[in-house]
C-alpha positions as CSV (number, residue, x, y, z in Angstrom):
1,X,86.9,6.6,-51.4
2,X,86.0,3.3,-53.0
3,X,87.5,1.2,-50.4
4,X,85.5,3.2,-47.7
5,X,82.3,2.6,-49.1
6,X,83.7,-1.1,-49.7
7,X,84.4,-0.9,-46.3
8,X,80.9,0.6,-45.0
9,X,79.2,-1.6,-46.8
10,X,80.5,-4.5,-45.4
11,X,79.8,-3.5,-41.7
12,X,76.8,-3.1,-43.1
13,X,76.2,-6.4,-44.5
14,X,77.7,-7.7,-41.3
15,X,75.9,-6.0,-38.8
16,X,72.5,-7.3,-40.8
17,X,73.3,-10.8,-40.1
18,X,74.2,-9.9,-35.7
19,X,70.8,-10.2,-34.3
20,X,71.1,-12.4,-30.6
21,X,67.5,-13.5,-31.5
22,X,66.1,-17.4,-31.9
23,X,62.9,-18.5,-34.3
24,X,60.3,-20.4,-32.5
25,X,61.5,-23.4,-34.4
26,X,65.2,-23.0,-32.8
27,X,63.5,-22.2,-29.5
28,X,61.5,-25.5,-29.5
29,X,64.6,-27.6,-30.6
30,X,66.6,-25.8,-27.3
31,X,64.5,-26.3,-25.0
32,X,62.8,-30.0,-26.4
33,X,61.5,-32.3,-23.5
34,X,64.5,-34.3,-23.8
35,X,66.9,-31.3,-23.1
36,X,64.6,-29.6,-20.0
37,X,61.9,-32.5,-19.5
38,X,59.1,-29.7,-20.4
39,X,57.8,-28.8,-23.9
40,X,58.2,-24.6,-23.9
41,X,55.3,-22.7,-25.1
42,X,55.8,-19.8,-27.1
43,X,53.6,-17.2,-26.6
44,X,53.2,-12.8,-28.4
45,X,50.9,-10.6,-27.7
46,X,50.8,-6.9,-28.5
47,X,50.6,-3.5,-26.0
48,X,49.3,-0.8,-28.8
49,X,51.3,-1.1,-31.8
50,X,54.2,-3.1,-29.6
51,X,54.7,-6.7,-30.5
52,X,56.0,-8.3,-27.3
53,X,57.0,-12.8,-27.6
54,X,57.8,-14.6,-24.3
55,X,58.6,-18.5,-23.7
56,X,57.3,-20.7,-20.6
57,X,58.4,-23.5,-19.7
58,X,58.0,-25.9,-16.5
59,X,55.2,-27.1,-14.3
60,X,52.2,-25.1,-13.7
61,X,51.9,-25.9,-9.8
62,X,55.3,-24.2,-9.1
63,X,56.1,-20.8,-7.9
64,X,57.1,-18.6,-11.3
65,X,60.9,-17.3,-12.0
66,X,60.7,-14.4,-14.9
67,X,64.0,-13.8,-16.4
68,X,65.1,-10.0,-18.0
69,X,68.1,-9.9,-19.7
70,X,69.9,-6.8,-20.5
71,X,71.1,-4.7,-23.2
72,X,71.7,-6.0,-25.7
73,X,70.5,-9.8,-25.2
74,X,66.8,-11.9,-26.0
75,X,65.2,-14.4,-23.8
76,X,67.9,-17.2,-24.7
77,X,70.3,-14.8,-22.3
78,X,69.6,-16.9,-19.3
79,X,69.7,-20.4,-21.3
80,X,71.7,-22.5,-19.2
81,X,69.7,-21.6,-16.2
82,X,66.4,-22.3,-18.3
83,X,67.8,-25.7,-18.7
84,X,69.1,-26.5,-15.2
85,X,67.0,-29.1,-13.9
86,X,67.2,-27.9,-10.1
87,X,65.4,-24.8,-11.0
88,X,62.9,-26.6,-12.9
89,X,62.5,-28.5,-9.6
90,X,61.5,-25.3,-8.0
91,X,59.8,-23.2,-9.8
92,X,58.1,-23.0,-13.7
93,X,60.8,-20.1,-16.1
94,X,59.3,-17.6,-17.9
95,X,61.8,-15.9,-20.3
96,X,60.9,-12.7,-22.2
97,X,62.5,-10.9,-25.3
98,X,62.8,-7.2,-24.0
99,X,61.3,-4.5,-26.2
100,X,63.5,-3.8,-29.1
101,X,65.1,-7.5,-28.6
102,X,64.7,-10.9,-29.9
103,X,60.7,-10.9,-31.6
104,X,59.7,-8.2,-29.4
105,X,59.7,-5.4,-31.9
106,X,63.3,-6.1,-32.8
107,X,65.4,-2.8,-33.6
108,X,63.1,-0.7,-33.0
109,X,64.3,0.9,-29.2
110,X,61.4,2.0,-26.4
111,X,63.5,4.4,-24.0
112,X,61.5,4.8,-21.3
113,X,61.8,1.8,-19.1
114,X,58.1,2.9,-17.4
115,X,56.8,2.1,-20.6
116,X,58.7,-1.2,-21.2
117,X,57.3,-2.1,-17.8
118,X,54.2,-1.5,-18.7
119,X,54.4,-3.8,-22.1
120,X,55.4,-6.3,-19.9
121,X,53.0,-6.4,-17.2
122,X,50.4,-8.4,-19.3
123,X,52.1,-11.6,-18.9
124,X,52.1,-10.9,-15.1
125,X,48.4,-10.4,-14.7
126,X,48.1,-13.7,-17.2
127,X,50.0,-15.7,-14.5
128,X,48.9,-14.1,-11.1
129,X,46.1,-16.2,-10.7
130,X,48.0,-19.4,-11.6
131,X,50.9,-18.7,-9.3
132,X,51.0,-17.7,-5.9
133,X,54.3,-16.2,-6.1
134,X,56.2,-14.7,-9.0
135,X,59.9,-13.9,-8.3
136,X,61.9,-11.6,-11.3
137,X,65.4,-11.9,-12.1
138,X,66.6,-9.5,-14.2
139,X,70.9,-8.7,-15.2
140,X,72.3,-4.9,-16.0
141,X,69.5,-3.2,-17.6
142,X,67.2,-6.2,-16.8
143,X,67.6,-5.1,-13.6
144,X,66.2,-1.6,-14.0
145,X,63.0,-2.9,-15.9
146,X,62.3,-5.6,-13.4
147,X,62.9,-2.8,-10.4
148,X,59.6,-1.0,-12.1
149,X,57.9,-3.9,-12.2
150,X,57.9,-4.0,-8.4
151,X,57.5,-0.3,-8.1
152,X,54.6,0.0,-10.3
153,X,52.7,-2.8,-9.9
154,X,53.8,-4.3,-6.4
155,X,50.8,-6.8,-6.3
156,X,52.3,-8.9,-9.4
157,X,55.4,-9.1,-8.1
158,X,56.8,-11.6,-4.9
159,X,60.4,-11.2,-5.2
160,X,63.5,-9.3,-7.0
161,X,67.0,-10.8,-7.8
162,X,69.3,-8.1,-8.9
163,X,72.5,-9.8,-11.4
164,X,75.0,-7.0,-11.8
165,X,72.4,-4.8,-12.5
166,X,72.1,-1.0,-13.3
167,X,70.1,0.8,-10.4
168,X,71.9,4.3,-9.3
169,X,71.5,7.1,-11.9
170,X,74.9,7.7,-13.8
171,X,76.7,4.9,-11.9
172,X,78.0,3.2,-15.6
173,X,80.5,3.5,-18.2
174,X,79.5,5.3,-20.8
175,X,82.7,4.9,-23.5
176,X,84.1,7.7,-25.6
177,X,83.0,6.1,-28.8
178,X,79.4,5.4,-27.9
179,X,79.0,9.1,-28.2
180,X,79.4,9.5,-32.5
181,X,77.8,6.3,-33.1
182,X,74.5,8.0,-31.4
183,X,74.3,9.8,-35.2
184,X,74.2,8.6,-38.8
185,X,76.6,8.0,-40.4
186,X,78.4,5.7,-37.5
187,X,75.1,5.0,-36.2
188,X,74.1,3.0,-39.8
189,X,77.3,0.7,-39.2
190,X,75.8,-0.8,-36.1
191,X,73.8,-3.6,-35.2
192,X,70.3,-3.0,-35.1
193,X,70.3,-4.2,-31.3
194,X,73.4,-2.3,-30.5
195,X,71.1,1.0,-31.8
196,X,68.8,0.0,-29.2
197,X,71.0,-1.1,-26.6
198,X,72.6,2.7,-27.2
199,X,69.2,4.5,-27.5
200,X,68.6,3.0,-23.7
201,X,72.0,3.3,-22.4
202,X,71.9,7.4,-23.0
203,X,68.1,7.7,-21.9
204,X,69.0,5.5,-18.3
205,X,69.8,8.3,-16.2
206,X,66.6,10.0,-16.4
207,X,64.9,7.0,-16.3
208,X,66.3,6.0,-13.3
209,X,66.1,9.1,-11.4
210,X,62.5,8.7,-12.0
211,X,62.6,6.0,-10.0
212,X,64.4,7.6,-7.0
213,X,61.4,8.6,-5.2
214,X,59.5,4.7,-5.6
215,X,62.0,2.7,-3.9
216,X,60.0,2.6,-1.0
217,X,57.3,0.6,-2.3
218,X,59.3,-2.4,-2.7
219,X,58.7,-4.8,0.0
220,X,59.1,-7.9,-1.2
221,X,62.2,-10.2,-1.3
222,X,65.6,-8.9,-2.8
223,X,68.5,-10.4,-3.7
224,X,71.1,-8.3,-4.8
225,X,74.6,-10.2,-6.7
226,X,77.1,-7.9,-7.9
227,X,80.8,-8.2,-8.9
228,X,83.0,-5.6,-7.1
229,X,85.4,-5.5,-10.4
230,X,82.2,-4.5,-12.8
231,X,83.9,-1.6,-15.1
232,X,80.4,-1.7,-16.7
233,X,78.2,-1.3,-14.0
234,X,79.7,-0.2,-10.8
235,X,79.5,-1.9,-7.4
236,X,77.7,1.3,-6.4
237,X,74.6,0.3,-8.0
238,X,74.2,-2.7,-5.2
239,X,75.4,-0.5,-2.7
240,X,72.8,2.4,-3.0
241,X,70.1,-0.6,-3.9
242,X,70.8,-2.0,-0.6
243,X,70.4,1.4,0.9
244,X,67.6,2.9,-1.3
245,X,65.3,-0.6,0.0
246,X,64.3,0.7,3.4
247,X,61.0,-1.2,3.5
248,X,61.6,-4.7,2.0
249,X,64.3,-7.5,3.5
250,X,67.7,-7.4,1.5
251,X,70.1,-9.9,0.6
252,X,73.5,-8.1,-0.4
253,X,76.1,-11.1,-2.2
254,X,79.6,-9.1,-3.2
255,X,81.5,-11.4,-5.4
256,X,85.1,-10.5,-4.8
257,X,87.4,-10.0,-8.1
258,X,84.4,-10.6,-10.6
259,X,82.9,-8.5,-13.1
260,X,79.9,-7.8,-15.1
261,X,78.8,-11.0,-16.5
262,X,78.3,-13.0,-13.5
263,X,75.6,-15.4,-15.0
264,X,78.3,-16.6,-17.6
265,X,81.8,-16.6,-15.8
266,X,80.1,-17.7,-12.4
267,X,77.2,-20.0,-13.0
268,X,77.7,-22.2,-9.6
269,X,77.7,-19.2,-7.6
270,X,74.5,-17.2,-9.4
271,X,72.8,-20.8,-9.1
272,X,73.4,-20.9,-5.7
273,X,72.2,-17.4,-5.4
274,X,69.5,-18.1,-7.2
275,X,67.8,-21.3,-5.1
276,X,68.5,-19.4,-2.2
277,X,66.3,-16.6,-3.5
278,X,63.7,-19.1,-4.5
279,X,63.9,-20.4,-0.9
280,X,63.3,-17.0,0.6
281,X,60.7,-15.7,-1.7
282,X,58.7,-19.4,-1.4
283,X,59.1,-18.8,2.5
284,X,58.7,-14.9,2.8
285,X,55.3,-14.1,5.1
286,X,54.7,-10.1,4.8
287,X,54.1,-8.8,8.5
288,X,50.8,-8.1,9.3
289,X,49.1,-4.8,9.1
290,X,48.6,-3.5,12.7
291,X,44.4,-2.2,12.3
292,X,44.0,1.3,13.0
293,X,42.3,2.1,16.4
């Protein structure tokens, strides 16, 4: 018995210390002028009782790139690509800690990914009128947030990129032990961003058969990058994406043999992926609205 609660105690004390999350300070030291050429603003704000924190970073007469990362994760997710001096080039990074991640209200999960939309959306009317085009890349559940974006507020948004993201209800693995760990006591040996990261994964489902009907009001630019090896998130998500986005001009990229974490075992091809997205979304001219006689 005592070496059980020895033993609990210590996951305890360990999962304390797991976080994923930067300080300002450390974020600052990152991404220093001498590491990006840009000094990175750090910027909170709050929706209700929500505290949200974001980073820019780049020049204000570019397009904007917003990253999402998934579950679990924080805005560093996407680092390297928030360093990479062709993107830079291209267009200014916006990098935002999720609800429940990083400073945005960390450990404490928001379910309903209409809501974390919404908490989201202020720092796209803040940089509508600065930028005439905002693109939003967002990976696994980064994807799903990033998809409401577009469906809710389709005048903020100019472009989606879609990185092995989670968009078909139920089309994820789900494993055996996630189940217990749902309920104390298991659930107290966790990370608080695992908690979270669970608290979304069994509430995704609904969520996204919310979002069956709104495909249809994305019109915009999409770029869709998916590993046909993903255990995590299947290949099906990309292929009822691609099918589900009647109205808006598709880019499907398969990568053969590769799994979930694309942005991290194949940088040079999600680079790739990604200026080519840029390019389209920079170049994309929506077809004009035939007046009704």
């Amino acid at each position: 018995m005592n070496r059980f609660i020895y033993i609990a105690l210590l996951c305890l004390t360990v999962s304390s210390c797991i976080t994923l999350r930067s300080s300002d300070s450390k974020l600052q030291t990152a991404f220093a002028p001498k590491v990006t050429n840009h000094t990175p603003q750090i910027h909170r704000y709050e929706v209700g009782k929500r505290p949200m924190r974001y980073m820019e970073l780049g020049n204000d007469t570019l397009p904007l790139l917003i990253f999402m990362h998934g579950a679990p994760g924080s805005l560093t997710s996407f680092k390297s690509y928030m360093k990479d001096r062709d993107l830079l080039k291209k267009v200014k990074i916006i990098a935002v800690d999720r609800p429940g991640y990083g400073y945005s209200g960390f450990g404490k999960a928001e379910k309903s990914v209409e809501k974390q939309a919404a908490f989201i959306k202020p720092i796209l009317e803040k940089y509508r009128p600065l930028h005439k085009k905002i693109m939003l890349v967002g990976s696994s559940y980064g994807g799903t947030v990033i998809a409401r974006l577009a469906m809710d507020y389709p005048h903020l948004v100019d472009g989606l990129m879609f990185i092995s993201s989670s968009l078909a209800a139920g089309a994820e693995k789900i494993y055996a032990i996630s189940y217990p760990t749902r309920y104390p006591p298991l659930r107290w040996l966790l990370p608080r961003m695992i908690r979270v990261a669970t608290d979304e994964k069994f509430a995704h489902e609904k969520s996204l058969k919310k979002m069956e009907p709104l495909w249809g009001k994305v019109t915009v630019p999409v770029s869709i990058l998916h590993g046909n090896s993903d255990v995590l998130i299947y290949i099906e998500n990309a292929l009822y994406a691609k099918q589900a986005l009647k109205n808006a001009p598709v880019r499907l990229a398969i990568v053969n043999g590769k799994g979930h974490f694309l942005p991290w075992t194949t940088p040079k091809i999600v680079k790739k992926e990604m200026l080519l997205f840029i390019d389209r979304v920079v170049a994309y001219r929506a077809p004009a609205v035939e007046a009704k006689k």
